[in-house]
PASEBA-1860 file (N, C-alpha, C; in nm, 3 decimals):
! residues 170
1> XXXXXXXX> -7.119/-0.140/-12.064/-7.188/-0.023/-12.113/-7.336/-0.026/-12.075 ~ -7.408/-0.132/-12.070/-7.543/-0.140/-12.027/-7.574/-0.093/-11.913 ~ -7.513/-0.125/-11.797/-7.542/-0.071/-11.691/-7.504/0.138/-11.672 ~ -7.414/0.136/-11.730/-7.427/0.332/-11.732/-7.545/0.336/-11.822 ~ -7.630/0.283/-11.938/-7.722/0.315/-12.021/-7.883/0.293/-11.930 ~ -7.846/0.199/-11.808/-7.945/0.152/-11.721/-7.958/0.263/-11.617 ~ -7.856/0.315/-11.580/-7.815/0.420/-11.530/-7.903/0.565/-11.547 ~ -7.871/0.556/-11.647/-7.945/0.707/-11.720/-8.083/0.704/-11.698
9> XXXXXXXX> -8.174/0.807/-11.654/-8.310/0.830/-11.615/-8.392/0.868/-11.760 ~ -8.330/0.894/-11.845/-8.404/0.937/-11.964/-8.378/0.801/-12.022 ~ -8.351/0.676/-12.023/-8.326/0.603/-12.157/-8.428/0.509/-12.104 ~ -8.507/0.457/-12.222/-8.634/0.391/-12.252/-8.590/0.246/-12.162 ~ -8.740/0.221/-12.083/-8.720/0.046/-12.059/-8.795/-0.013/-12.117 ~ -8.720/-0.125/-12.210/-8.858/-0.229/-12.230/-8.834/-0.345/-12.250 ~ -8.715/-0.412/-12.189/-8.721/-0.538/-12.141/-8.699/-0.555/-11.944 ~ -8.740/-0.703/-11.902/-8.733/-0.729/-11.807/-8.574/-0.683/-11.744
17> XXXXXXXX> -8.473/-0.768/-11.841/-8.338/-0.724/-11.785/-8.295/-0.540/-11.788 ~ -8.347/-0.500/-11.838/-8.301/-0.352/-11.825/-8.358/-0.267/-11.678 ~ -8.501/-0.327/-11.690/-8.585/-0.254/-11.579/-8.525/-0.289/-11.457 ~ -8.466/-0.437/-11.452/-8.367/-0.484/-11.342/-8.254/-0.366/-11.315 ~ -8.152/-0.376/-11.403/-8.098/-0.307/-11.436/-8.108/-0.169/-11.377 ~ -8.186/-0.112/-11.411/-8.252/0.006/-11.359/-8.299/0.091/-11.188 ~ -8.330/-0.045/-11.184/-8.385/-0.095/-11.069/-8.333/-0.080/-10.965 ~ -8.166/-0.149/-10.981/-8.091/-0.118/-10.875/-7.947/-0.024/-10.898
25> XXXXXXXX> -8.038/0.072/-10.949/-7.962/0.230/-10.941/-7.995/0.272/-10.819 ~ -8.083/0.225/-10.766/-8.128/0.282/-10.658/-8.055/0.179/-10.544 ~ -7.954/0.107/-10.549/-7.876/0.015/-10.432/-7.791/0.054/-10.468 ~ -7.716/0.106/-10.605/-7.588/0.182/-10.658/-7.561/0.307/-10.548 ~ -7.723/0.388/-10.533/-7.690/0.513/-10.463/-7.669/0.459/-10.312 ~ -7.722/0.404/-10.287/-7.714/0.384/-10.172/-7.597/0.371/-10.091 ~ -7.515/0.267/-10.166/-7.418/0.211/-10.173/-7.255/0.325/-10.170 ~ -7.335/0.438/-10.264/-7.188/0.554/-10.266/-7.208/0.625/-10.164
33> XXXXXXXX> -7.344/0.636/-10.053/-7.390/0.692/-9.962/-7.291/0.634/-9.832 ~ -7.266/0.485/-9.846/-7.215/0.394/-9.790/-7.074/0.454/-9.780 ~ -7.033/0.464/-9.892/-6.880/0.496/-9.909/-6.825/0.639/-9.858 ~ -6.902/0.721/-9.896/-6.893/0.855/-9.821/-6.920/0.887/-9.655 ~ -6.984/0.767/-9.591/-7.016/0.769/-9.434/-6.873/0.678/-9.390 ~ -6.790/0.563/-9.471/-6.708/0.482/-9.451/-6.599/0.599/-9.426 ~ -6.544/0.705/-9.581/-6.504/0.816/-9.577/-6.506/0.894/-9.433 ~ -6.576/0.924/-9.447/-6.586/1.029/-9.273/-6.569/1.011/-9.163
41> XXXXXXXX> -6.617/0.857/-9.150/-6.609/0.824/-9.026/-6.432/0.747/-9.030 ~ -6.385/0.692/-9.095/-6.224/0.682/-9.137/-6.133/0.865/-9.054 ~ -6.196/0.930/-9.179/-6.124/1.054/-9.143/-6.136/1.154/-8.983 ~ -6.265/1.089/-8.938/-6.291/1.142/-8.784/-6.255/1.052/-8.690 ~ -6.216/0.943/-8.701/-6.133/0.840/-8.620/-5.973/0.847/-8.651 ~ -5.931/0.905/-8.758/-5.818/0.937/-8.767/-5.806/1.100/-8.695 ~ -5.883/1.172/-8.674/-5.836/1.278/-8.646/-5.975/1.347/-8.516 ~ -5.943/1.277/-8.369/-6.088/1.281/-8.325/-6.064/1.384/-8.271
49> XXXXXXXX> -5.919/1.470/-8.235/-5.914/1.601/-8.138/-6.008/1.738/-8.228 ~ -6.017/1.743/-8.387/-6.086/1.801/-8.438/-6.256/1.773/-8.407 ~ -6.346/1.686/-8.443/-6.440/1.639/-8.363/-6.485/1.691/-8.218 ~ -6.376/1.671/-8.118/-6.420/1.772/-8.007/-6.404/1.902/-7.961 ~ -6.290/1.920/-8.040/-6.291/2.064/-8.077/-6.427/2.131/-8.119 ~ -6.521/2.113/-8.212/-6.583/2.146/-8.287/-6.703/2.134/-8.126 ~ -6.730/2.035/-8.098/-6.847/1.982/-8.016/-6.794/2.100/-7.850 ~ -6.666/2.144/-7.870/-6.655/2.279/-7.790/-6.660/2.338/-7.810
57> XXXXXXXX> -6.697/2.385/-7.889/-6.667/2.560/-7.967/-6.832/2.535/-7.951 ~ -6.936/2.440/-8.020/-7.088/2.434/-8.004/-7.132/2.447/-7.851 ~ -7.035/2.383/-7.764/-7.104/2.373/-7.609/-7.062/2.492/-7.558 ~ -7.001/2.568/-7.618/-6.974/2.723/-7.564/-6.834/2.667/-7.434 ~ -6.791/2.600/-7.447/-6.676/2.551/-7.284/-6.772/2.479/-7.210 ~ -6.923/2.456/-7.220/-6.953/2.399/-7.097/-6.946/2.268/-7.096 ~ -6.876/2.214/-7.134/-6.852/2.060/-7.128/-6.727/2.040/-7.055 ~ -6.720/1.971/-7.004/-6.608/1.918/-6.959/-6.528/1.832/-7.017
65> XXXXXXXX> -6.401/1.799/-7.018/-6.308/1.712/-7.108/-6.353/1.566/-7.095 ~ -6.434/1.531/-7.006/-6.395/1.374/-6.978/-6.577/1.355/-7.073 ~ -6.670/1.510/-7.080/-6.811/1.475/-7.110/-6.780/1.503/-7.278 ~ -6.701/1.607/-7.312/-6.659/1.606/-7.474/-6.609/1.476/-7.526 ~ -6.555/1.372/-7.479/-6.480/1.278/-7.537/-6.574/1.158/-7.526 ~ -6.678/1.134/-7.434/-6.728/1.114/-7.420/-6.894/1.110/-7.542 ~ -6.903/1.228/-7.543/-6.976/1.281/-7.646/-6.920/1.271/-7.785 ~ -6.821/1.265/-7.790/-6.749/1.264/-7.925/-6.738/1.106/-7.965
73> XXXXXXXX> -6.725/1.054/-7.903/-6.698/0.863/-7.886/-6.896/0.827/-7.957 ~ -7.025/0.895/-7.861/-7.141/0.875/-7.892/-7.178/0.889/-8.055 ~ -7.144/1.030/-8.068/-7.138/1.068/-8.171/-7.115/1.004/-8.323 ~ -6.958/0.969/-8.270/-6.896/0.854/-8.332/-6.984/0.673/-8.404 ~ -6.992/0.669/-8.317/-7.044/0.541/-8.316/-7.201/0.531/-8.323 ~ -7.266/0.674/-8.296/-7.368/0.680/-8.443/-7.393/0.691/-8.534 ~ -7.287/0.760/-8.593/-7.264/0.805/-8.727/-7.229/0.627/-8.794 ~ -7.123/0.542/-8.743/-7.135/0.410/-8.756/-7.216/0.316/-8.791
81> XXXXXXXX> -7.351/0.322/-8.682/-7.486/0.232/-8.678/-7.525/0.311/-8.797 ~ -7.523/0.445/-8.847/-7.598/0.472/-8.942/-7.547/0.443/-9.133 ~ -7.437/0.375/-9.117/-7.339/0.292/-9.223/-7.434/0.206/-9.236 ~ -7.392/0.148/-9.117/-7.419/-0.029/-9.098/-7.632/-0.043/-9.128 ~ -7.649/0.057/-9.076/-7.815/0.057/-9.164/-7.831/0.091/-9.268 ~ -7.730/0.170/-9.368/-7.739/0.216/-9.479/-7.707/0.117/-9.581 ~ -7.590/-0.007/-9.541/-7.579/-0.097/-9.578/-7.677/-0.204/-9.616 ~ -7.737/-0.240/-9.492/-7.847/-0.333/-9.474/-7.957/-0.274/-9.571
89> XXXXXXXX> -7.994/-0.139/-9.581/-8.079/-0.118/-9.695/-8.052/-0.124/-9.814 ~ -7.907/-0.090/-9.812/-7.840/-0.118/-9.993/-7.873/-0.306/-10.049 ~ -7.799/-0.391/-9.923/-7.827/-0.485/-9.983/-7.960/-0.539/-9.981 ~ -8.038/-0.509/-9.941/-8.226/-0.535/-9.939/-8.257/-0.460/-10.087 ~ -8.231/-0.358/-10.069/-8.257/-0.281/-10.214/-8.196/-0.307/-10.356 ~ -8.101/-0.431/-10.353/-8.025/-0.460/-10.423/-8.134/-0.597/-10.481 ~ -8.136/-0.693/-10.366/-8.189/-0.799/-10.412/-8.340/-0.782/-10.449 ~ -8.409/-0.722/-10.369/-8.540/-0.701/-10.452/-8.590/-0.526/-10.408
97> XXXXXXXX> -8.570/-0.469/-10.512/-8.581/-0.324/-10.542/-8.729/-0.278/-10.517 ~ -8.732/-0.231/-10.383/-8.886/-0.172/-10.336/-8.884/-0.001/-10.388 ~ -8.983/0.039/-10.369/-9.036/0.223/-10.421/-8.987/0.243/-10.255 ~ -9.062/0.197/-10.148/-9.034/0.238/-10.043/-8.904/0.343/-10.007 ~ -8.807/0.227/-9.978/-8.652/0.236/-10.012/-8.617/0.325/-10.069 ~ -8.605/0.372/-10.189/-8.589/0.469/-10.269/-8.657/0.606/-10.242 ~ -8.770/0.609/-10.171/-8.830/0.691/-10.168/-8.783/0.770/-10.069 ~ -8.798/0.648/-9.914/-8.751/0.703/-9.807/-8.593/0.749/-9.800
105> XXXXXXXX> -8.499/0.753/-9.928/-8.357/0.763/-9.948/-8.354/0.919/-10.033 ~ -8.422/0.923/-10.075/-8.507/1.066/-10.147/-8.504/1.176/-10.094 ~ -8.594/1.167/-9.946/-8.669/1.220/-9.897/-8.542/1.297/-9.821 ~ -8.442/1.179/-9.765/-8.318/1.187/-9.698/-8.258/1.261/-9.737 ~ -8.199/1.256/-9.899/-8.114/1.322/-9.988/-8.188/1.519/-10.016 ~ -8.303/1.496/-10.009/-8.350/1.600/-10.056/-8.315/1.698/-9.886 ~ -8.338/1.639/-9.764/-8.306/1.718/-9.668/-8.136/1.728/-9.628 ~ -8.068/1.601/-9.661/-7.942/1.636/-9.709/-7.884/1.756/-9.782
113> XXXXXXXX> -7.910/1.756/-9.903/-7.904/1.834/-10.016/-7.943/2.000/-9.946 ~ -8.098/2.043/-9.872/-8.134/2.176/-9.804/-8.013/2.214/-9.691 ~ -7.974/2.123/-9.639/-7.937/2.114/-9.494/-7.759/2.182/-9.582 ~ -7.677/2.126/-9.669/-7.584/2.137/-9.705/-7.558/2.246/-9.773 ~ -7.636/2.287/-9.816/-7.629/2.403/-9.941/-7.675/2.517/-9.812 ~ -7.732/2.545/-9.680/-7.762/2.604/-9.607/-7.608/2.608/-9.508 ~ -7.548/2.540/-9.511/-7.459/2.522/-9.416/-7.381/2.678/-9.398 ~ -7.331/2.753/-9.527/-7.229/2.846/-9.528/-7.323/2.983/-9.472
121> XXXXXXXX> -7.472/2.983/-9.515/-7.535/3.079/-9.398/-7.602/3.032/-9.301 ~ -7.568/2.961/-9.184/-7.541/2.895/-9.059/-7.446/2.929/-9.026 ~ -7.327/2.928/-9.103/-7.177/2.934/-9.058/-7.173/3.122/-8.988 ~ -7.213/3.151/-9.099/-7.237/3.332/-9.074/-7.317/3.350/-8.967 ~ -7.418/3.323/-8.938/-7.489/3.355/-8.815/-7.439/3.284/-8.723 ~ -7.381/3.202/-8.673/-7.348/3.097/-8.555/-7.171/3.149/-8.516 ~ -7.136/3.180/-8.415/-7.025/3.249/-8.430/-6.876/3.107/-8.402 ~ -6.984/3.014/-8.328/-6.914/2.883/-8.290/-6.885/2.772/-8.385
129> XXXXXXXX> -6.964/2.789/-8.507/-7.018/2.695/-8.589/-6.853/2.681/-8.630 ~ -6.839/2.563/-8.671/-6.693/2.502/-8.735/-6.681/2.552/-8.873 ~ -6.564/2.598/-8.950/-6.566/2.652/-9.052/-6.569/2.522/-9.170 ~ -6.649/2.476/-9.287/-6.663/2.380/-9.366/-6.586/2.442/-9.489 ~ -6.518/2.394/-9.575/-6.494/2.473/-9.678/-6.591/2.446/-9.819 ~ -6.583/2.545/-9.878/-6.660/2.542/-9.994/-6.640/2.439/-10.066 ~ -6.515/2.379/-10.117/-6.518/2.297/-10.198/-6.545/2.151/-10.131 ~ -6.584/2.143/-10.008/-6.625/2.046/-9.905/-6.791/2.044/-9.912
137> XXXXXXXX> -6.832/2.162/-9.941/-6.960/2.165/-9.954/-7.034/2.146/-10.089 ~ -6.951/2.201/-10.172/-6.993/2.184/-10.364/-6.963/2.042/-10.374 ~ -6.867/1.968/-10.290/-6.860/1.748/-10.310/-6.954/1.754/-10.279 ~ -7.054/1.763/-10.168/-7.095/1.675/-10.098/-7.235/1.744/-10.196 ~ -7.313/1.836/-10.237/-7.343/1.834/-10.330/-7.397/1.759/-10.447 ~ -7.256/1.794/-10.494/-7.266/1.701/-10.590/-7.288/1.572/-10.603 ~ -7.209/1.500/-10.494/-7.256/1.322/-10.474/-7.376/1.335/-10.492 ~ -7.433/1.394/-10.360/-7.578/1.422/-10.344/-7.664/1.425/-10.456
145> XXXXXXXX> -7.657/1.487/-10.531/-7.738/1.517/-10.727/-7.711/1.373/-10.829 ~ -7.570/1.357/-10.780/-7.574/1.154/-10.829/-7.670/1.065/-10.743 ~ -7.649/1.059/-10.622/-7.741/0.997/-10.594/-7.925/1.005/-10.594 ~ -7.944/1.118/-10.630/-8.097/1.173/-10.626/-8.112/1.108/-10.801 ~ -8.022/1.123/-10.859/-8.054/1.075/-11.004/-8.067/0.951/-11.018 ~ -7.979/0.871/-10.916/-7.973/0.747/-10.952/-8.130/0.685/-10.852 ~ -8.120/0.731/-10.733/-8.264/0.649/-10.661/-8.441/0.698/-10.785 ~ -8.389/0.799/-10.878/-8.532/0.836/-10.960/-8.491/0.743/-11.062
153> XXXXXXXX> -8.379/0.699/-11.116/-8.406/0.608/-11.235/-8.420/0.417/-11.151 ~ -8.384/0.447/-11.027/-8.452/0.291/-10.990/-8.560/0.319/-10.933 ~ -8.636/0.425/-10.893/-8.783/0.468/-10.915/-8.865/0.383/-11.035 ~ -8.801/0.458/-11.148/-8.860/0.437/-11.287/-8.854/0.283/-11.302 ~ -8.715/0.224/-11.278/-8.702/0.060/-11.297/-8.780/0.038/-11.209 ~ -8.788/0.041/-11.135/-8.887/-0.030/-11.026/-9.029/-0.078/-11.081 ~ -9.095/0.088/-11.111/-9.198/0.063/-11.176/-9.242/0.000/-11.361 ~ -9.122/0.037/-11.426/-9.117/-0.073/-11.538/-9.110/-0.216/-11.480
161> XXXXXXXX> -9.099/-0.270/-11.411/-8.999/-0.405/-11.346/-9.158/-0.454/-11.303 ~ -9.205/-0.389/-11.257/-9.378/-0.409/-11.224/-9.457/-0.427/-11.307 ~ -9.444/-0.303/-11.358/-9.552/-0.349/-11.523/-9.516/-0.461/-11.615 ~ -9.378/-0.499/-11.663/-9.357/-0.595/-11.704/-9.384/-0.749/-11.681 ~ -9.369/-0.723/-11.567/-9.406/-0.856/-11.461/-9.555/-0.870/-11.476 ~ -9.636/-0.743/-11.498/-9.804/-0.764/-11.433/-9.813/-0.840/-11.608 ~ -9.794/-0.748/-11.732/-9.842/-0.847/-11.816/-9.754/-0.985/-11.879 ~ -9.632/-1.021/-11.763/-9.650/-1.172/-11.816/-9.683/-1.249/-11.752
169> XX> -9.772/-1.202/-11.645/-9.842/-1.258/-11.602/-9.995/-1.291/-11.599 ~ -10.027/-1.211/-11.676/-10.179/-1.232/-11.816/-10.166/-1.325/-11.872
END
């Protein structure tokens, strides 16, 4: 139960173990960020003729089959490196909980969050654009609003976790 109470952005810190606690809400988010790129990239390696489909309908036909698959493989396997860095920051952010981190995961989420909620008027103006469905767009959303909650309450731990530290060390 402590950790959902560590969880929560409104509940008071005022010991060392809580602000910990707190702290790494912000490697929690990270971490479901993790799981949802594991998610996608699973479901676009299971199903890659959709993937270039999509990356044709954007190139208008001018790609060629051998440069779509090609492109789709790049694609792929950036979306990958960008796991495998999301990881590496979860567990850095795990063991010692920087503002940085959190901040720069923020900043991410918050253009995440514009970029997603914009998607369905994109879809309308772009005649190529791939159709997303709504309830594809209200998940991703939503994760999105968990994770923005959780990197502001290891914000907050962070900075309790500091102050605590500065006066026992007076």
């Amino acid at each position: 139960m402590s950790w959902l109470k560590a969880m929560n952005p409104s509940t008071p810190i005022t010991t060392e173990a809580e602000a910990e606690r707190a702290a790494k809400a912000s490697a929690i988010s990270i971490m479901i960020g993790v799981v949802v790129g594991l998610v996608g990239l699973a479901w676009t390696f299971a199903n890659p003729q959709i993937m270039q489909d999509a990356m044709a309908n954007a190139g208008g036909g001018e790609l060629g089959q051998a440069q779509m698959q090609a492109a789709s493989q790049i694609a792929m396997y950036t979306a990958g490196f960008m796991v495998l860095l999301q990881v590496i920051f979860g567990f850095v952010q795990w063991r010692r909980p920087g503002k940085f981190i959190a901040i720069l995961f923020l900043v991410l989420l918050a253009y995440g969050i514009v970029s997603t909620a914009a998607t369905p008027l994109l879809a309308g103006s772009m005649p190529n654009m791939p159709h997303i469905p709504a309830w594809q767009i209200a998940l991703s959303l939503v994760i999105m609003v968990i994770q923005v909650v959780l990197h502001v309450t290891g914000l907050k731990g962070i900075k309790a976790l500091d102050r605590i530290q500065m006066e026992q060390a007076r």
